[in-house]
N, C-alpha and C positions, 0 to 999 in steps of 0.2 A: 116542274119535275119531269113533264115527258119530253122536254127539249133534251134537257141533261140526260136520261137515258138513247135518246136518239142517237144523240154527242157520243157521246159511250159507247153505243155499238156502229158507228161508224170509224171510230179511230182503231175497234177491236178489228175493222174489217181489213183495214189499210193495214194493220200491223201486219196481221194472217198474213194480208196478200205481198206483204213486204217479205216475211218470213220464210213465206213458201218459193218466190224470185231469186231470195239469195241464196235459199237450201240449191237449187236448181242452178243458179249460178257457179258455186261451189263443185257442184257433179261438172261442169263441164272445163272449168277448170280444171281441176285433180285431172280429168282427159286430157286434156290437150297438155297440160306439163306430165302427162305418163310417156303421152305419144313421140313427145322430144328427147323427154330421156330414152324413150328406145331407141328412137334416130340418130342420137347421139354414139349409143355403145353398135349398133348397126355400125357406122362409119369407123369407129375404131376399132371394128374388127372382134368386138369381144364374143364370146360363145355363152350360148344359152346353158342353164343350169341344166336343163337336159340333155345338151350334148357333153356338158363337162361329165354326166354322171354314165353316160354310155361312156366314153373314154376310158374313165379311170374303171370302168368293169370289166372293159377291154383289157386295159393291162393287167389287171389282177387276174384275171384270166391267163393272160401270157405268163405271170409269173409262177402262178401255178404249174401251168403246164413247163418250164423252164425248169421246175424244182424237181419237177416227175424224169424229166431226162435226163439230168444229172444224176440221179439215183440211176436210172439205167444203167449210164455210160462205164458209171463206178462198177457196176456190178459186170458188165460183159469185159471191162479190165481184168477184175480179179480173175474169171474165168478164164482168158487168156494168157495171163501169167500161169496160174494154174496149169491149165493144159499145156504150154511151154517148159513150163517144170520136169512135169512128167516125159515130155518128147528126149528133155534132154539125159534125165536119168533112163531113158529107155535107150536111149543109143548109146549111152555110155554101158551098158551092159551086152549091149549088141557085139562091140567091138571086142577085138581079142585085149588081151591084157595088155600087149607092149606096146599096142597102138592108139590107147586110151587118147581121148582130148586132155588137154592139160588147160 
């Protein structure tokens, strides 16, 4: 009986130390196929998730600010037309009657 448990805890040893070889074999794997695939999107040029998210807050940014100018631009129009308006119905009163702009 004490051979058979000896037996037993030495195949449980070899398992362990098999189990634990190939967990650690595993980790360096998954590394080395991460590190390729970075090398990989490196050479093609691709952008990282955080520069893609700097980017697009960059332009939303711009758009915003794009949206805010247009409302200006709109607004100093009407104002010009406006005051336009008025220059001309002021000169048109300025002038004598037969000389009116037509």
């Amino acid at each position: 009986m004490q051979t058979r448990s000896k037996i037993f805890d030495d195949i449980a040893k070899i398992t362990g130390g098999a189990i634990s070889t190939l967990s650690g074999l595993k980790l360096e794997i998954e590394s080395l196929v991460r590190q390729q695939i970075e090398k990989i999107l490196i050479d093609t040029d691709m952008v990282s998730r955080e520069e893609f998210k700097v980017v697009k807050a960059m332009a939303v940014k711009a758009r915003n600010q794009q949206d805010v100018l247009e409302e200006r631009i709109q607004k100093l129009e009407k104002n010009i037309k406006k005051k336009s308006s008025r220059k001309t119905k002021l000169d048109n009163k300025a002038l004598p009657k037969n000389k009116k702009k037509k």
